[in-house]
MDAnalysis code that builds the backbone (N, CA, C; Angstrom):
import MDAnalysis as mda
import numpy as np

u = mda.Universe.empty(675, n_residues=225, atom_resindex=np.repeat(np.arange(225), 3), trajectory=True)
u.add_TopologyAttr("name", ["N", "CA", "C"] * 225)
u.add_TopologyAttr("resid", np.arange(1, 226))
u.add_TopologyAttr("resname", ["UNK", "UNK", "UNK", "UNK", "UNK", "UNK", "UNK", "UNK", "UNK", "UNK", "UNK", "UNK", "UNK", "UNK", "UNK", "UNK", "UNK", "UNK", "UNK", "UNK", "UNK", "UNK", "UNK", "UNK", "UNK", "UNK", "UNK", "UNK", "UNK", "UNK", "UNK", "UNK", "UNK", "UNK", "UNK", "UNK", "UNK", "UNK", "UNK", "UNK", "UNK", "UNK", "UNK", "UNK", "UNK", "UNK", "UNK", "UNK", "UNK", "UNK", "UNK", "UNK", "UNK", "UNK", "UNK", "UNK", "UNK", "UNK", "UNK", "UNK", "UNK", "UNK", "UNK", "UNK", "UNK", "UNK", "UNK", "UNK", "UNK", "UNK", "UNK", "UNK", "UNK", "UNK", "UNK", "UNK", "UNK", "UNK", "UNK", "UNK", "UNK", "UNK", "UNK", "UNK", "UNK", "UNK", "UNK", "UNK", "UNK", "UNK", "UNK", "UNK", "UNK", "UNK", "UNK", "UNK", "UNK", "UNK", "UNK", "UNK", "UNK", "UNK", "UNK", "UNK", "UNK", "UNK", "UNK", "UNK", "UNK", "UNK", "UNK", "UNK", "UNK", "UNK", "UNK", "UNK", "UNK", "UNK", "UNK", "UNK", "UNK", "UNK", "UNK", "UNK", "UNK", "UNK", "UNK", "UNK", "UNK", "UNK", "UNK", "UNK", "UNK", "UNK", "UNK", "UNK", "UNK", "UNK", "UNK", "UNK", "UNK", "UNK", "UNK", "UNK", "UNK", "UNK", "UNK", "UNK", "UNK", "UNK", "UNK", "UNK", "UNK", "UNK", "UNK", "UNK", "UNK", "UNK", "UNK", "UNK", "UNK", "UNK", "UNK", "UNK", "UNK", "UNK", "UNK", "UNK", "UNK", "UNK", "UNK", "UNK", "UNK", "UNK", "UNK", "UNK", "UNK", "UNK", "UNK", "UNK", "UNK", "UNK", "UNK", "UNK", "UNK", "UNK", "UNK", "UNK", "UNK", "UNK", "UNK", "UNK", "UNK", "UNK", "UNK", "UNK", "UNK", "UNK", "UNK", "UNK", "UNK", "UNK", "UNK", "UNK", "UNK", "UNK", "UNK", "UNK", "UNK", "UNK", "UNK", "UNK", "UNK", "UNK", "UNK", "UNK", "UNK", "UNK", "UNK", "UNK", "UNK", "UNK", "UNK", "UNK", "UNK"])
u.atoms.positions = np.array([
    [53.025, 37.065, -56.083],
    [51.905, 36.399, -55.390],
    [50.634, 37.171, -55.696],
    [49.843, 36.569, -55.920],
    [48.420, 37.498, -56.770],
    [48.073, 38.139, -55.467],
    [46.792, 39.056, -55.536],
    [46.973, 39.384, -54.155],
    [45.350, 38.857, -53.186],
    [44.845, 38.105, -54.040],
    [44.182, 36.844, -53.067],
    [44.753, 36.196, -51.770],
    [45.830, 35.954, -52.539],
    [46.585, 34.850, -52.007],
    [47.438, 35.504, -50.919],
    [47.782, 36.928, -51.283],
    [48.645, 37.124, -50.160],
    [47.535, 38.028, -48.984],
    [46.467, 38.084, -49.307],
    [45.204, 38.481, -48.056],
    [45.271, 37.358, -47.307],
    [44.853, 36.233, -48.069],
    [44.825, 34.552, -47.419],
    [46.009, 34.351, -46.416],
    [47.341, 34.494, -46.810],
    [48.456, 34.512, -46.280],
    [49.209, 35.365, -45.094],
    [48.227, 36.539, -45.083],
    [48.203, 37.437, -43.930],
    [47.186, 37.022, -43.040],
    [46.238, 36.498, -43.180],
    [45.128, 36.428, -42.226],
    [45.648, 34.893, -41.455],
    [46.077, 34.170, -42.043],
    [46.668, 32.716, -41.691],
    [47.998, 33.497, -41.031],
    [48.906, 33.953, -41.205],
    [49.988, 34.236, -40.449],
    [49.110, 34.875, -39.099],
    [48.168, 35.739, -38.922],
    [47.833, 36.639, -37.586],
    [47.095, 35.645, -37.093],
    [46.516, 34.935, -37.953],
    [45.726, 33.841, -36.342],
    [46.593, 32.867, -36.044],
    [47.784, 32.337, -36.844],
    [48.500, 31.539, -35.921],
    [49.196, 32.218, -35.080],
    [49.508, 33.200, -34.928],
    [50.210, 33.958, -34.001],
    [49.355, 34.089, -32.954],
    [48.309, 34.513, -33.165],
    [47.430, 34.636, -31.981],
    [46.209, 33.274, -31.340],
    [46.289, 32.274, -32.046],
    [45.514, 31.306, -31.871],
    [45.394, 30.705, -30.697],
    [47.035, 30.441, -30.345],
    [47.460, 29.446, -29.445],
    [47.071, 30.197, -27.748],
    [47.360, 31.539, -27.719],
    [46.833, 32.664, -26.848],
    [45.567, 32.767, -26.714],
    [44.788, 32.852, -27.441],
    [43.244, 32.706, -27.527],
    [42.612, 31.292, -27.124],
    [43.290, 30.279, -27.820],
    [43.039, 29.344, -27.882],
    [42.951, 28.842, -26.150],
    [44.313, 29.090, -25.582],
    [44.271, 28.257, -24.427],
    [42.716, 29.164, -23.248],
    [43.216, 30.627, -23.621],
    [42.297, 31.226, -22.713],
    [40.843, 30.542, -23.252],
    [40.235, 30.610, -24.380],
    [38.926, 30.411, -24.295],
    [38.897, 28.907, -23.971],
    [39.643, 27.927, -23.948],
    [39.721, 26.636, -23.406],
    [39.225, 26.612, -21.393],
    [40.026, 27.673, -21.280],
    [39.796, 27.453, -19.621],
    [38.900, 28.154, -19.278],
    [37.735, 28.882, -19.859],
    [36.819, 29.233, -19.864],
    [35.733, 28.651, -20.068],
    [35.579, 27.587, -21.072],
    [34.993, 26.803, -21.470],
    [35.139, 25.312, -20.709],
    [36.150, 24.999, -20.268],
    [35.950, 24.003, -19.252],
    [35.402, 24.264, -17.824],
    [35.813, 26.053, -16.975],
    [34.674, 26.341, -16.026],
    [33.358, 26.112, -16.416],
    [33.246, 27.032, -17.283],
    [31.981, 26.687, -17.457],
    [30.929, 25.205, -17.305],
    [31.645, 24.319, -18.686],
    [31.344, 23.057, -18.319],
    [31.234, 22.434, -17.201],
    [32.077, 22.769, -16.117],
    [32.360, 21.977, -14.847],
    [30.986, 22.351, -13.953],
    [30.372, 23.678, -14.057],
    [29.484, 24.463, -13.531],
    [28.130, 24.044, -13.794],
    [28.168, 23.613, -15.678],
    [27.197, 23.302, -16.031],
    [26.946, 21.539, -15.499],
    [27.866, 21.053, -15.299],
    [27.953, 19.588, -14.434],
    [26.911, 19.442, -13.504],
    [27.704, 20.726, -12.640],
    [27.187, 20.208, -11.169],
    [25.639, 21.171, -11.261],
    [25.269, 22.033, -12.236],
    [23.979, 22.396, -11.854],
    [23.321, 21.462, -12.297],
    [23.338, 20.348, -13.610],
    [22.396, 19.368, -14.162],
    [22.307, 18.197, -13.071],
    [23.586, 18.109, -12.413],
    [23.415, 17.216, -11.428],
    [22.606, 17.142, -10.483],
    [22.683, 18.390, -9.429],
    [21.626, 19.270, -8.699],
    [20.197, 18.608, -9.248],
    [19.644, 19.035, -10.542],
    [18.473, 19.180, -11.103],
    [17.951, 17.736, -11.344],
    [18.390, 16.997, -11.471],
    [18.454, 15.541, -11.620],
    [18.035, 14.958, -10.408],
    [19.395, 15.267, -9.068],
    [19.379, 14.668, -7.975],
    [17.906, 14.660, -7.632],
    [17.568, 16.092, -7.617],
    [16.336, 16.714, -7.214],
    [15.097, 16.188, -7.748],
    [14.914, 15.901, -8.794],
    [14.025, 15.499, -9.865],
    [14.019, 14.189, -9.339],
    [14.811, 13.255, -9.492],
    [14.943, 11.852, -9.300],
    [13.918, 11.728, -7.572],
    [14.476, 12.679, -6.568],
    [14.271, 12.501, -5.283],
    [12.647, 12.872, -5.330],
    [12.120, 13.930, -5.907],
    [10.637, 14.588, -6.273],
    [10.040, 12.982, -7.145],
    [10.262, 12.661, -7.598],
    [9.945, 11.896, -8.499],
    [9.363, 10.367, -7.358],
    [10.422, 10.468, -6.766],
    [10.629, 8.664, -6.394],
    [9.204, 8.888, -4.842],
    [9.005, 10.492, -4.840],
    [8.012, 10.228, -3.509],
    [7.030, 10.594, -4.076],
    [6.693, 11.009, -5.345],
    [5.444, 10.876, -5.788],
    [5.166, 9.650, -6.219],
    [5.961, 8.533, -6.788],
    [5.763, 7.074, -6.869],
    [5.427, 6.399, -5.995],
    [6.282, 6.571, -4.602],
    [6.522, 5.919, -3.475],
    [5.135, 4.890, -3.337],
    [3.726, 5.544, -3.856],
    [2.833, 4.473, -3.650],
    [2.891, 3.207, -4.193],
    [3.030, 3.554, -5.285],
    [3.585, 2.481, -6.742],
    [4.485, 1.489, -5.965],
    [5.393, 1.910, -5.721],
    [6.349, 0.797, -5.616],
    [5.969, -0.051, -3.553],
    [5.201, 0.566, -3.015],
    [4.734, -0.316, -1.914],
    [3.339, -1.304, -2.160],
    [2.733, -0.633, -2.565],
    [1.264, -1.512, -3.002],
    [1.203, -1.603, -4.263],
    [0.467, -3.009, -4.828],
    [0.133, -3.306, -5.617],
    [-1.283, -4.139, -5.533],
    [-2.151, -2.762, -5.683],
    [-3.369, -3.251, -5.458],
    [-4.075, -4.302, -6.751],
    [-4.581, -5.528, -6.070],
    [-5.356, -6.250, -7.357],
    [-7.142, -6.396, -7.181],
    [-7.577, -6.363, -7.986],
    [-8.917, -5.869, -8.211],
    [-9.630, -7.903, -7.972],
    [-11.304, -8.038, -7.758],
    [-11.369, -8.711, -7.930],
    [-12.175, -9.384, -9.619],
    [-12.312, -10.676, -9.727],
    [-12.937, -11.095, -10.600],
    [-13.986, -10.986, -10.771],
    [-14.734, -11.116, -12.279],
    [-16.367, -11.280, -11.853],
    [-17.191, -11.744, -10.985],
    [-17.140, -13.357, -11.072],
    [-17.567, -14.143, -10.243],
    [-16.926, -14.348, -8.789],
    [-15.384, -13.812, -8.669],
    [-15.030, -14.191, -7.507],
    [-15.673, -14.498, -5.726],
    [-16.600, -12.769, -5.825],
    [-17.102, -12.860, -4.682],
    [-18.797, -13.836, -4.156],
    [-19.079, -13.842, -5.601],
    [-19.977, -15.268, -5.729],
    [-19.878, -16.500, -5.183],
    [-18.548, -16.720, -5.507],
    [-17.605, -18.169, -5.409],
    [-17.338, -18.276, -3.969],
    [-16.762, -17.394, -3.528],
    [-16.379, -17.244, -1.821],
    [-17.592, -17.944, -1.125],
    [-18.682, -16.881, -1.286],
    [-19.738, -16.980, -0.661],
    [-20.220, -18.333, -0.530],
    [-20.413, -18.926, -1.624],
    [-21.175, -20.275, -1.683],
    [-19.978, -21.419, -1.492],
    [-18.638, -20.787, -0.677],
    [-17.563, -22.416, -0.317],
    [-17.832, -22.106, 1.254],
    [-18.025, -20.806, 1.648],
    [-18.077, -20.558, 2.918],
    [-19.475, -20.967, 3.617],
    [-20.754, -20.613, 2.664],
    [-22.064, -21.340, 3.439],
    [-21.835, -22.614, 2.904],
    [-21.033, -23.148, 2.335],
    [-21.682, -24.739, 2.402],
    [-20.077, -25.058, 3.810],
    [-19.950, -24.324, 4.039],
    [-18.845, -24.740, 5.249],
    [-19.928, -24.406, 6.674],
    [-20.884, -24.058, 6.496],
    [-21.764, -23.472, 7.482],
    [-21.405, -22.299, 7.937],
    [-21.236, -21.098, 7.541],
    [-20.472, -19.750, 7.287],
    [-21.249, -18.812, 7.638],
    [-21.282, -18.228, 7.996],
    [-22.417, -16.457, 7.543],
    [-21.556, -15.989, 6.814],
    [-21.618, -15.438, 5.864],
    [-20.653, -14.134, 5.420],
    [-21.502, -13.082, 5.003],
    [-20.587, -12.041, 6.277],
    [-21.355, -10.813, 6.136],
    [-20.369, -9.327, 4.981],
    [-20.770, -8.833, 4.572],
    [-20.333, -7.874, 3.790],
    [-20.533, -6.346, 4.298],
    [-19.497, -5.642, 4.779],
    [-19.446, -4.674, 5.896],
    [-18.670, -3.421, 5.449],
    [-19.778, -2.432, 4.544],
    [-19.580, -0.890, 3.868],
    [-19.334, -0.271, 4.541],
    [-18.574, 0.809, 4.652],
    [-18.360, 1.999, 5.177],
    [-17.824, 2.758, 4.119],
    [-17.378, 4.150, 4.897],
    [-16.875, 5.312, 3.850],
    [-15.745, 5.662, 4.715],
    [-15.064, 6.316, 3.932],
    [-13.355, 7.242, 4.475],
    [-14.339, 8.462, 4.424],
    [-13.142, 9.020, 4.766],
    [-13.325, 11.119, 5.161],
    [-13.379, 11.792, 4.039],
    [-12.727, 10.882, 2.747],
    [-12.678, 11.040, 1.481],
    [-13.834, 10.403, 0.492],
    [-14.864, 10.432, 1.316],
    [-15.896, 9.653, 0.823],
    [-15.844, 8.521, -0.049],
    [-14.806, 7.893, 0.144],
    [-14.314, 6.498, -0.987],
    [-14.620, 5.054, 0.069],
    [-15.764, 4.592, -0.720],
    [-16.751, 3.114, -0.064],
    [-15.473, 2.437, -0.510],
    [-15.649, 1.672, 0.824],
    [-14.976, 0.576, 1.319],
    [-15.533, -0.933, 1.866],
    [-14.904, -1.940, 1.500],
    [-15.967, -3.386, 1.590],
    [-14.654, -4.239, 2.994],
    [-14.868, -4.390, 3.710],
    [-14.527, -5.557, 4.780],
    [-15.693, -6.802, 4.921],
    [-15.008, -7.921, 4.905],
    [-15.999, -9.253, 4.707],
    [-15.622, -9.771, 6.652],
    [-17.016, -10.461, 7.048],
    [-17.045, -10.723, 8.625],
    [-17.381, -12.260, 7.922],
    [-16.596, -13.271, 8.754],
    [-17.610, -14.485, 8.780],
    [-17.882, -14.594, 10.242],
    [-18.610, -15.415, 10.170],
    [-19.423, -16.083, 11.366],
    [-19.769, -17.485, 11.319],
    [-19.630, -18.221, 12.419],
    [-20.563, -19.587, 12.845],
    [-22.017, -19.883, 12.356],
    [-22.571, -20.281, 11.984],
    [-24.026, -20.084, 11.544],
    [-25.297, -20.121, 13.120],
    [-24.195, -20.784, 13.866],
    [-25.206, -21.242, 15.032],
    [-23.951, -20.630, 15.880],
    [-24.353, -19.997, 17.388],
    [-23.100, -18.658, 18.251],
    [-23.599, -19.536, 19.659],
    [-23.355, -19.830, 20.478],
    [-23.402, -19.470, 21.697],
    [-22.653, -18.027, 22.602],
    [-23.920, -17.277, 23.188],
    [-24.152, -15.836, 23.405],
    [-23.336, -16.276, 24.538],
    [-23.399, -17.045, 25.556],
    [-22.958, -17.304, 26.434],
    [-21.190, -17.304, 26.544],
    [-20.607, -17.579, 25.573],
    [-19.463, -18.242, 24.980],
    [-18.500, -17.072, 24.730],
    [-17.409, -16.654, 24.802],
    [-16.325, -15.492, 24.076],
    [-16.464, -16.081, 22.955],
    [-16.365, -15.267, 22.262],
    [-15.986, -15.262, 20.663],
    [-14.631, -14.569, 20.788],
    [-13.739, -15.396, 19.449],
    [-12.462, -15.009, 18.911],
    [-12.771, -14.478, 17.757],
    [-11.964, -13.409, 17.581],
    [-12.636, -12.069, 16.359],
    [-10.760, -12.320, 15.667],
    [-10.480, -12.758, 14.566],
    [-9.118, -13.403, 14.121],
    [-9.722, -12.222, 12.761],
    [-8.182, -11.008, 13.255],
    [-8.419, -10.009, 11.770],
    [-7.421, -10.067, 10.791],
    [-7.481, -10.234, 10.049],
    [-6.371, -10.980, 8.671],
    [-6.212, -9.431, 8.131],
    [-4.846, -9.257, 8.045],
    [-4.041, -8.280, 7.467],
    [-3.527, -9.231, 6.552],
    [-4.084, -9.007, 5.010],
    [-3.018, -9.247, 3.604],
    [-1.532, -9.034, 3.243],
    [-0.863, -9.515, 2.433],
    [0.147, -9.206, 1.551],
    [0.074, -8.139, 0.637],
    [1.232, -7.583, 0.059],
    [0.825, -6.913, -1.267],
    [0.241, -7.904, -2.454],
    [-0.354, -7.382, -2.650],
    [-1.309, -7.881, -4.069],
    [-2.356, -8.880, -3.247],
    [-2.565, -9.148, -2.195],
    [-3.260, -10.205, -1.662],
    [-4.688, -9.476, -1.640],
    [-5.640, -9.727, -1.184],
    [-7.017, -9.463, -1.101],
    [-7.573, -9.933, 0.090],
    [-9.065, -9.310, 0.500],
    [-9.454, -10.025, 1.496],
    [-10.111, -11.950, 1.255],
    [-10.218, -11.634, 0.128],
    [-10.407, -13.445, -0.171],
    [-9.774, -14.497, 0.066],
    [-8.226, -13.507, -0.471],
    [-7.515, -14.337, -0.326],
    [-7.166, -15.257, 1.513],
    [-7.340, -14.270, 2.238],
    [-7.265, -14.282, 3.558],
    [-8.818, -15.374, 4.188],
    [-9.621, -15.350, 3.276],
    [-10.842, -16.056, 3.541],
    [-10.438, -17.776, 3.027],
    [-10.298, -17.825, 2.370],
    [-9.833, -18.773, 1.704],
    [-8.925, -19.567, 2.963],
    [-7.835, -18.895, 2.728],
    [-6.882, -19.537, 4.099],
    [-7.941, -19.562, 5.647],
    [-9.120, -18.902, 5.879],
    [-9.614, -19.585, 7.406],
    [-9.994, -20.431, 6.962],
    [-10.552, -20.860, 5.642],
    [-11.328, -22.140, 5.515],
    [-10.582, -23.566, 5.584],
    [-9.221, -23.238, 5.568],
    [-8.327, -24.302, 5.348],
    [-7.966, -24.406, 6.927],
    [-8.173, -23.609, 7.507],
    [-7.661, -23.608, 8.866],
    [-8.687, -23.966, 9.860],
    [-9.725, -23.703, 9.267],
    [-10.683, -24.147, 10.254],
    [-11.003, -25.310, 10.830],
    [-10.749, -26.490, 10.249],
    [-11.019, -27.778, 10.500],
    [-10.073, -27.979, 12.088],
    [-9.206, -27.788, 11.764],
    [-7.897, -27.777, 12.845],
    [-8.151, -26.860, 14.027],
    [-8.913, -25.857, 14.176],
    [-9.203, -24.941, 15.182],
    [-9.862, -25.594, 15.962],
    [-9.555, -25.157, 17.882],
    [-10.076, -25.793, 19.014],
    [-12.160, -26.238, 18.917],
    [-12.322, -26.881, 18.837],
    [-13.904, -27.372, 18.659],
    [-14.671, -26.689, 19.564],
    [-13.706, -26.442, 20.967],
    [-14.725, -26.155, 21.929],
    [-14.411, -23.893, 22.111],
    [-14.104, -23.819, 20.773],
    [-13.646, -22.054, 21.014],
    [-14.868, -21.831, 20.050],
    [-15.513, -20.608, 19.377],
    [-16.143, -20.237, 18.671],
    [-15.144, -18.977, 18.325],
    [-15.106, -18.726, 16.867],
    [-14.393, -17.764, 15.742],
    [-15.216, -17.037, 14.909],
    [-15.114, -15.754, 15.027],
    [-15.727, -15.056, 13.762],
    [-14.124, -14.539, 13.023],
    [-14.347, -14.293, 11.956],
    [-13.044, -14.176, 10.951],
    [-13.210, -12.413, 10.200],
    [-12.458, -11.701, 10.441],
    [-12.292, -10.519, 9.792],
    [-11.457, -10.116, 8.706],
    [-11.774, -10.305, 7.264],
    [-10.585, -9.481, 6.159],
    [-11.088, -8.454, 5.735],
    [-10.151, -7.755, 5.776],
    [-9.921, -5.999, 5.340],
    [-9.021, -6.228, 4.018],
    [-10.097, -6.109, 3.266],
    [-9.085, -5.135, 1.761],
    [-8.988, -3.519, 1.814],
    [-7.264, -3.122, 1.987],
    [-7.006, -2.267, 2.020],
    [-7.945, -0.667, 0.562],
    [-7.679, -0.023, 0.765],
    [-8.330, 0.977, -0.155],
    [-7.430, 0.355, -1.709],
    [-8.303, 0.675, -2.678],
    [-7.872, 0.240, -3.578],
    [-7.679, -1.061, -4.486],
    [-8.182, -1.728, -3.194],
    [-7.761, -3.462, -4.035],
    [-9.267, -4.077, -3.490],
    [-9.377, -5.177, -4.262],
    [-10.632, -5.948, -4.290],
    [-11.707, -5.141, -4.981],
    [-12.839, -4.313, -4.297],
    [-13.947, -3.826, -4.694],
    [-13.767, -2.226, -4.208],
    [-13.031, -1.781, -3.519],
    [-12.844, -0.783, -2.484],
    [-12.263, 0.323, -3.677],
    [-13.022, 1.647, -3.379],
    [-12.312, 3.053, -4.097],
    [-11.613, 3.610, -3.637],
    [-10.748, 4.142, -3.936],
    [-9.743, 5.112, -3.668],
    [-8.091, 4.428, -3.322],
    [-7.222, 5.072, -3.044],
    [-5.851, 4.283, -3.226],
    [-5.080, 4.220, -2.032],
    [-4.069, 3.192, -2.025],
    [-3.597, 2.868, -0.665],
    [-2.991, 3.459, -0.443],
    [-2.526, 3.646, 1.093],
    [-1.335, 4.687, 1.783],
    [-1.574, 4.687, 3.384],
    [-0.515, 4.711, 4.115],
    [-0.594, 4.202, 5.441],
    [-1.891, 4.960, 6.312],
    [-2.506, 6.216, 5.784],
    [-2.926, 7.474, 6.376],
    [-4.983, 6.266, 6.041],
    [-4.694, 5.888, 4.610],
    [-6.062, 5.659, 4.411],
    [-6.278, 4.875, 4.891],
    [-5.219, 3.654, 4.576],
    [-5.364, 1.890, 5.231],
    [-5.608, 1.980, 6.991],
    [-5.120, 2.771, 7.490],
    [-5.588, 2.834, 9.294],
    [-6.576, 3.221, 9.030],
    [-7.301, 4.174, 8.715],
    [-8.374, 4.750, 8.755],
    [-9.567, 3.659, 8.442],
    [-9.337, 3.310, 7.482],
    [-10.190, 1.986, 6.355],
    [-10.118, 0.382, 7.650],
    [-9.019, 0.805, 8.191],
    [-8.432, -0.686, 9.712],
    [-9.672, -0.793, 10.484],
    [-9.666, 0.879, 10.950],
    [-10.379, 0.962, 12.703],
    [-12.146, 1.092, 11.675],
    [-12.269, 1.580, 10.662],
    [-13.578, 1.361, 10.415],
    [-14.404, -0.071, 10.347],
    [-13.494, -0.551, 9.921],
    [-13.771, -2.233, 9.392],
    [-14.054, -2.857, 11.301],
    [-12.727, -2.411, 11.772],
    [-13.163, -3.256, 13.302],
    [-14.024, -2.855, 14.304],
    [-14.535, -1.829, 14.074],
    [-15.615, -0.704, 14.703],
    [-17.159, -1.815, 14.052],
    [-17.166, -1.547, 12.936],
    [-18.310, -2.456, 12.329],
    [-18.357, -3.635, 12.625],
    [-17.103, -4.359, 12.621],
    [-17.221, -5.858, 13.242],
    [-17.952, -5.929, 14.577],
    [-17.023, -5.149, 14.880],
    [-17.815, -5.474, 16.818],
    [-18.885, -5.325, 17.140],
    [-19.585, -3.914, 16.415],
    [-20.909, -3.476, 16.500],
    [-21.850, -4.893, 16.055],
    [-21.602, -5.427, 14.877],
    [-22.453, -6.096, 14.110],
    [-22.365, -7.729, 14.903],
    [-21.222, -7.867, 15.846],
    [-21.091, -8.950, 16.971],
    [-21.952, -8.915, 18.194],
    [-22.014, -7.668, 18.406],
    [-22.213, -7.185, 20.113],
    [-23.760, -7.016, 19.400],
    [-24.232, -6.133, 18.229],
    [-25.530, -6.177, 18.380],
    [-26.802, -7.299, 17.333],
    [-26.178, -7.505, 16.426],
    [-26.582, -8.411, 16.118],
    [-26.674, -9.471, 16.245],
    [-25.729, -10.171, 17.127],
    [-25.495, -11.587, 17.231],
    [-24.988, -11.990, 18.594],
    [-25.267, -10.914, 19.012],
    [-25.229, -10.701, 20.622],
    [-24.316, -11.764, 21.585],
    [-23.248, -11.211, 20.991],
    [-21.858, -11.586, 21.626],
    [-21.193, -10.743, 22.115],
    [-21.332, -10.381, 23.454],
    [-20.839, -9.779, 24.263],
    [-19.574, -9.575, 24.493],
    [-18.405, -11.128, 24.823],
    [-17.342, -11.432, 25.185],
    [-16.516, -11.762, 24.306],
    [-15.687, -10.807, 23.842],
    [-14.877, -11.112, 22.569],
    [-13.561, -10.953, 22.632],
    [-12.872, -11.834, 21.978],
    [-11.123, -11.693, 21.978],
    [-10.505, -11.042, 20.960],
    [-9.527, -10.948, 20.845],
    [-8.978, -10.108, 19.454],
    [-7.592, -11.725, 19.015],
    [-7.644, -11.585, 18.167],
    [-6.330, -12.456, 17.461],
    [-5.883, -11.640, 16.593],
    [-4.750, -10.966, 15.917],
    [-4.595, -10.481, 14.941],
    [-3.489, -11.134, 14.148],
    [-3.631, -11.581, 12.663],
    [-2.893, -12.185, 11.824],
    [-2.235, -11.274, 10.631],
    [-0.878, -11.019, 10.530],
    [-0.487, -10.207, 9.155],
    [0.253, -10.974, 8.360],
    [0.499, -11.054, 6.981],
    [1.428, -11.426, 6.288],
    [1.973, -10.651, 5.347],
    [3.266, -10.900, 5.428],
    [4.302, -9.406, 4.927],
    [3.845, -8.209, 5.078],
    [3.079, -7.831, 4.262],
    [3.013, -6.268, 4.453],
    [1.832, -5.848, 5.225],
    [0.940, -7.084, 5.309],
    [-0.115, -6.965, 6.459],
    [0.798, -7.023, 7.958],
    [1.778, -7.765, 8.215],
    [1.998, -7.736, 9.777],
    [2.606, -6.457, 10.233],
    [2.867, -5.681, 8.857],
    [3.551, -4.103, 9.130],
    [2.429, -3.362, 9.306],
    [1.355, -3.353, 9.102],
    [0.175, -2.760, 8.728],
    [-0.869, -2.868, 10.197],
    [-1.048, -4.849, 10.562],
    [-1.191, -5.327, 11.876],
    [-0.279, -4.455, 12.834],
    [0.797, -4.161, 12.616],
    [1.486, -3.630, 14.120],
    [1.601, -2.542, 14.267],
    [1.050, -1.687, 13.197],
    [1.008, 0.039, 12.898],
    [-0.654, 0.343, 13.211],
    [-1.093, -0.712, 13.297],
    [-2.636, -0.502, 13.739],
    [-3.068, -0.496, 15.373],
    [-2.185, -1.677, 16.148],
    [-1.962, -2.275, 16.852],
    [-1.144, -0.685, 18.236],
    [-0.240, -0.612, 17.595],
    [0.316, 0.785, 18.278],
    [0.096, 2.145, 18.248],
    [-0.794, 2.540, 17.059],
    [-1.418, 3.501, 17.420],
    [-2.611, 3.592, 17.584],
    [-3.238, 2.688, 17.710],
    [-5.034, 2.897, 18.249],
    [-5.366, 1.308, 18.593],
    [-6.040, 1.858, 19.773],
    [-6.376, 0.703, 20.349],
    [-7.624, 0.299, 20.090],
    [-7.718, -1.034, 19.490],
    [-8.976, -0.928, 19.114],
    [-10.215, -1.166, 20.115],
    [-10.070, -1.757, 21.565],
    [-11.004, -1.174, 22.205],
    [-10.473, -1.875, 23.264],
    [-10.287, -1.238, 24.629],
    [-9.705, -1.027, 25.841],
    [-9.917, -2.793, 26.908],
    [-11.163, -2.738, 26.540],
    [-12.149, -3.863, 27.126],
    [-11.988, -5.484, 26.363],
    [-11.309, -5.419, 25.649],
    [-10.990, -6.073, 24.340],
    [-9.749, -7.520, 24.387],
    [-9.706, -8.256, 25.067],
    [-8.902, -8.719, 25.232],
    [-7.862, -9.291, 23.871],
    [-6.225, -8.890, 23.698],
    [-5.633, -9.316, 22.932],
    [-4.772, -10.789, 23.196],
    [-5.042, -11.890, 21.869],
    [-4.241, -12.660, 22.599],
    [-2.941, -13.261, 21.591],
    [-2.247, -13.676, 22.356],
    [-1.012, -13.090, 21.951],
    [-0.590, -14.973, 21.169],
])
């Protein structure tokens, strides 16, 4: 046997002898391991996935939509030829991010008279237009002998409004909008006696009843149910 061949032939005889010994041990070493490395990627994942899904969490509740060019043009001129006021009512957050709430009004008030103050809480993706739109359809049908001013709130973020939605801003952005209403009722247009109606749809009536239970919007205020 040349003696290549019989080096080759010794080294092949000692690792099969010892392979199967080696073999199994570094096997069960290598499957702890693996099993270890399992559950730490799992861990890191779980974790990641859970970090992940509450920095989204806004994403997947609101879906704020912006408005059109002309849109708020358009409003304006279906609502005065309905005999409308529409008032346009700025404020700011704590975060200094301007905010737009739209008031309508009667064109002609009796001071004498309660006014019904009807505040439209939106849908996701809905707008305060959209909510304008629907009093105009509703109005015909409303009691003749009540007088209505109409309140929509676009949440932060959607319509014309800066900054982004979240339960902390949208209350905040709520009680500003109805603070201004009343003021701009009681002193401008000198309506003293006012009711509250409040209207939500889907994610407005969660929004309506989270507004509703933690701040009152004013004591003197009659709600009607």
């Amino acid at each position: 046997m040349h003696w290549n061949n019989k080096i080759q032939y010794a080294v092949q005889k000692r690792t099969l002898k010892k392979i199967p010994g080696v073999w199994v041990n570094t096997s069960k070493r290598h499957v702890c391991a693996i099993k270890c490395m399992v559950k730490y990627i799992s861990v890191l994942v779980a974790i990641g996935s859970a970090a992940l899904a509450y920095l989204l969490q806004p994403s997947f509740l609101y879906f704020p939509r912006k408005y059109a060019v002309r849109e708020k043009s358009l409003i304006k001129d279906q609502l005065e030829s309905n005999r409308l006021n529409f008032e346009v009512l700025e404020y700011q957050l704590s975060s200094s991010h301007v905010q737009n709430s739209y008031l309508v009004t009667p064109r002609t008030t009796d001071e004498a008279q309660a006014m019904r103050l009807l505040v439209f809480f939106g849908g996701n993706a809905m707008t305060a237009f959209d909510g304008l739109m629907w009093f105009m359809e509703i109005q015909p049908h409303m009691k003749p002998n009540h007088q209505y001013a109409f309140l929509a709130i676009d949440y932060p973020g959607y319509g014309l409004n800066e900054g982004s939605p979240s339960p902390k801003s949208i209350q905040e952005s709520v009680n500003l909008a109805f603070t201004r209403a009343v003021h701009h009722l009681r002193h401008k247009r000198n309506i003293q006696r006012l009711e509250l109606i409040v209207v939500g749809h889907s994610l407005g009536a969660s929004v309506a009843t989270g507004w509703l239970a933690s701040a009152s919007p004013d004591p003197n205020l009659p709600i009607r149910q």
